[in-house]
Every structure is written in C-alpha cells, then in structure tokens.
OpenMM code with the backbone's topology and positions (N, CA, C; nanometers):
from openmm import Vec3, app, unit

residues = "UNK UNK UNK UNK UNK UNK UNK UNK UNK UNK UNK UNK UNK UNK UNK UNK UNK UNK UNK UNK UNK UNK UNK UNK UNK UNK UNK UNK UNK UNK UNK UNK UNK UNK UNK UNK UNK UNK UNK UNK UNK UNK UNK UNK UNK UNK UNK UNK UNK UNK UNK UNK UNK UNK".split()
positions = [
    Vec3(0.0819, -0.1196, 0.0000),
    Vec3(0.0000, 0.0000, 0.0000),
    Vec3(0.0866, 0.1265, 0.0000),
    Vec3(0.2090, 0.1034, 0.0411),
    Vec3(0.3004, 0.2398, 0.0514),
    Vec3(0.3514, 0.3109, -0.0547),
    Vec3(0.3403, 0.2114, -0.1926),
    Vec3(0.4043, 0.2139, -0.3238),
    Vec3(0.2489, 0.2931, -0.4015),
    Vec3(0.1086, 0.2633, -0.3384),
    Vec3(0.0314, 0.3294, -0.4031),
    Vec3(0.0398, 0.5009, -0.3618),
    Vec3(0.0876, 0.4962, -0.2429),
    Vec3(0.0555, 0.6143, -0.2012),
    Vec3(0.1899, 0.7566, -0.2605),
    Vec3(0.3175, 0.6585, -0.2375),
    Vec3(0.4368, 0.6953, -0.3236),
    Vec3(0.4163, 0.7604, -0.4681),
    Vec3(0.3281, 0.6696, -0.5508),
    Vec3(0.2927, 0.6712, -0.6901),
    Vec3(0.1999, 0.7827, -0.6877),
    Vec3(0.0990, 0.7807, -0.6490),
    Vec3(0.0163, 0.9365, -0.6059),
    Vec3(0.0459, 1.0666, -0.5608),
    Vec3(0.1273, 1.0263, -0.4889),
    Vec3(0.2452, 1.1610, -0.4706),
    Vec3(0.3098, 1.1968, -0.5613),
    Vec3(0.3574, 1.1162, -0.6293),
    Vec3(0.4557, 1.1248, -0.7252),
    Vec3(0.3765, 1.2469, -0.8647),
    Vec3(0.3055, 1.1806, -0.8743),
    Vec3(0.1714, 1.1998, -0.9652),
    Vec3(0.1365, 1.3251, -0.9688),
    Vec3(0.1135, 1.3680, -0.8354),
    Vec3(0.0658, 1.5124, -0.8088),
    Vec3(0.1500, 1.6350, -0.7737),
    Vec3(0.3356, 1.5753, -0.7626),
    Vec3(0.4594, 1.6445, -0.7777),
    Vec3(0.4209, 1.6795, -0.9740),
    Vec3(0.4223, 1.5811, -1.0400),
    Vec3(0.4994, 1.5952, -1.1589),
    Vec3(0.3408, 1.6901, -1.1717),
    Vec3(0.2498, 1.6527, -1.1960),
    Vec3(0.1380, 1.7655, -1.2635),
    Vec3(0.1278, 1.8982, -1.2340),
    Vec3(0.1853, 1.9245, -1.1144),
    Vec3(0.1869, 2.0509, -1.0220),
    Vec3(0.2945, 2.1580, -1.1043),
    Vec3(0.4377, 2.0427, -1.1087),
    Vec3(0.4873, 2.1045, -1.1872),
    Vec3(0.5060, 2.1371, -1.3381),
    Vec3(0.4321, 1.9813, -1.4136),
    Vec3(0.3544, 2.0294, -1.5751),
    Vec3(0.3108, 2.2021, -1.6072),
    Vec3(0.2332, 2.1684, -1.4810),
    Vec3(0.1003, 2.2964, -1.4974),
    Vec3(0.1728, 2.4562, -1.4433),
    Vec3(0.2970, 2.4242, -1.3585),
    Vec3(0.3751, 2.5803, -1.3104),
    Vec3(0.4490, 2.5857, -1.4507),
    Vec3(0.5245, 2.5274, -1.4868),
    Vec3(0.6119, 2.5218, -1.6599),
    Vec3(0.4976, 2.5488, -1.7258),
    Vec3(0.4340, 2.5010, -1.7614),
    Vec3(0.3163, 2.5102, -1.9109),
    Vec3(0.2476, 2.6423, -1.8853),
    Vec3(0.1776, 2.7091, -1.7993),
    Vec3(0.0763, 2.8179, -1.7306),
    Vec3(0.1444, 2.8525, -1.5977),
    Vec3(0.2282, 2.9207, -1.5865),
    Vec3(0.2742, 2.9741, -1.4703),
    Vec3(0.1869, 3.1565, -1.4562),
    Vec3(0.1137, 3.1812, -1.5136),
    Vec3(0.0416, 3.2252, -1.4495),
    Vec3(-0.1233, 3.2116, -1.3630),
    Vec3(-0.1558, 3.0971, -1.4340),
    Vec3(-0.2543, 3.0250, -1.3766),
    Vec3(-0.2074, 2.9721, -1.2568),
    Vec3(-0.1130, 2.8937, -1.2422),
    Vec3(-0.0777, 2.8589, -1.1468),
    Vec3(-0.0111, 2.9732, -0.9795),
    Vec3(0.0503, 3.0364, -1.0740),
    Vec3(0.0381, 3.1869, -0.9593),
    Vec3(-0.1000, 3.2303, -0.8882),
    Vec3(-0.2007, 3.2562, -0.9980),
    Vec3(-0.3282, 3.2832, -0.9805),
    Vec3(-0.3852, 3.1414, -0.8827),
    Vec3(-0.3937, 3.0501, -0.8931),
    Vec3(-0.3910, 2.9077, -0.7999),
    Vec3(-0.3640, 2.8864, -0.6732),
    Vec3(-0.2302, 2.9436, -0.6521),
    Vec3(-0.1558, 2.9482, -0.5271),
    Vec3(-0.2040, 3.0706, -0.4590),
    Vec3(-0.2862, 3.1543, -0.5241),
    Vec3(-0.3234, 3.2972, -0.4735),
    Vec3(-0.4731, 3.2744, -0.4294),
    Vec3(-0.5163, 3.1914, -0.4822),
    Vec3(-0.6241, 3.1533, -0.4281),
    Vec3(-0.6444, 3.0928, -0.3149),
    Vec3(-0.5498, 3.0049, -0.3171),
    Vec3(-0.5454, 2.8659, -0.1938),
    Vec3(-0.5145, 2.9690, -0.0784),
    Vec3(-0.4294, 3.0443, -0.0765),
    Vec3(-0.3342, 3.1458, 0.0253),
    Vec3(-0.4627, 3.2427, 0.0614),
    Vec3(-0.5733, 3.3089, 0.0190),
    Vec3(-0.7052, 3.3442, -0.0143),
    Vec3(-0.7702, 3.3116, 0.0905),
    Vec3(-0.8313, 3.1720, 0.0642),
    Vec3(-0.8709, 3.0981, 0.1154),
    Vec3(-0.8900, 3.0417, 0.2398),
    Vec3(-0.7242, 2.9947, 0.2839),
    Vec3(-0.7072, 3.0112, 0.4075),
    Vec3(-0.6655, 3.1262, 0.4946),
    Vec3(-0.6744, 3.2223, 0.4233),
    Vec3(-0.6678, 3.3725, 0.4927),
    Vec3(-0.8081, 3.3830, 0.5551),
    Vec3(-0.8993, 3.3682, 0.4426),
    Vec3(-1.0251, 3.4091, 0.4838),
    Vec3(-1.0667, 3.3038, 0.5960),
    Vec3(-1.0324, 3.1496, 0.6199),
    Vec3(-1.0430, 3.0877, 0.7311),
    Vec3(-1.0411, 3.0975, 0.8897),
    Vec3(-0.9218, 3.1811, 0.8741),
    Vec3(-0.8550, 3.1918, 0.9683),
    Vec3(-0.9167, 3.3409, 0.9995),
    Vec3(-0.9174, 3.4263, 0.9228),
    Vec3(-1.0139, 3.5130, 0.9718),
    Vec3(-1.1552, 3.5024, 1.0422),
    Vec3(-1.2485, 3.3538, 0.9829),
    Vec3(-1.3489, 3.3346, 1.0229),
    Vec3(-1.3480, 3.2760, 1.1611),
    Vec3(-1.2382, 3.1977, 1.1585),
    Vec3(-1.2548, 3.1190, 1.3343),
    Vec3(-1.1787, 3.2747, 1.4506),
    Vec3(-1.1371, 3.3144, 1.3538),
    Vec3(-1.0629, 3.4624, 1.4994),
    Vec3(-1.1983, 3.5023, 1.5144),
    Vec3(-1.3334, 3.5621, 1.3881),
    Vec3(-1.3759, 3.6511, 1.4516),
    Vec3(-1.5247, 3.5717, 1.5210),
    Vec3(-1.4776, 3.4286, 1.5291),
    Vec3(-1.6194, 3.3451, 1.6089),
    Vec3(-1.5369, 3.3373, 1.7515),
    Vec3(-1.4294, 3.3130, 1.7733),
    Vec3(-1.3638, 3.3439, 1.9022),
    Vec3(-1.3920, 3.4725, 1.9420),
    Vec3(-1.3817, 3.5618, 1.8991),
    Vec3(-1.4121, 3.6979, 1.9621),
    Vec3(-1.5336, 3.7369, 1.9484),
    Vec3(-1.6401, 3.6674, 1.8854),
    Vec3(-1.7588, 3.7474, 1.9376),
    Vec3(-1.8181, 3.6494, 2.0361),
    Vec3(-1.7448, 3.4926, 2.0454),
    Vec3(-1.7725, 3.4222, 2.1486),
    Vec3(-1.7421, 3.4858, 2.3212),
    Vec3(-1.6437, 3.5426, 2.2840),
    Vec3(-1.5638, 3.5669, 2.4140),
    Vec3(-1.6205, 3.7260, 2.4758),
    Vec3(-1.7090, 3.7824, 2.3714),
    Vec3(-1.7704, 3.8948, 2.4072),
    Vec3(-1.9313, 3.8780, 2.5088),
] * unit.nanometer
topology = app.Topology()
chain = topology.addChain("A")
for resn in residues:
    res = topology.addResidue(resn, chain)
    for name in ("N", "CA", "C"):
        topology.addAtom(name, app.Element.getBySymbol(name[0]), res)
C-alpha cells in the first residue's frame, strides 16, 4: 500500500509542476487563491472566538 501512495504523490509532484512550466500564471493565480482561502479561514474562526468571548 506504501508504493500506491508513493505513486500518487509522485503523480501530483509531476502535474503541479507540468502545470507551473506550461501556465505559470494560472498557477500563480492558484496558489493565490489557496493562500485566499485560508486567509479568509482563519479570519473566520478569529472573529467566532471573539464574538464568542464577548
């Protein structure tokens, strides 16, 4: 099972980097999203802690 999981990794190294070489601005735009994303997360649990704590 370790060789499937190896191979899947592997998989999602090489496409990651297909797709930064081939469209490196999509992929900028991608990573700007994800970074986005968990910005806005982390904003949401600060401001349920603080209106909890109010």
């Amino acid at each position: 099972m370790k060789w499937v999981k190896r191979i899947a990794i592997g998989l999602v190294v090489g496409f990651a980097l297909f797709y930064t070489i081939t469209r490196p601005e999509d992929a900028a735009n991608a990573v700007q999203g994800a970074f986005a994303a968990v910005w806005g997360a982390i904003e949401a649990v600060g401001t349920f802690f603080t209106s909890l704590a109010s």
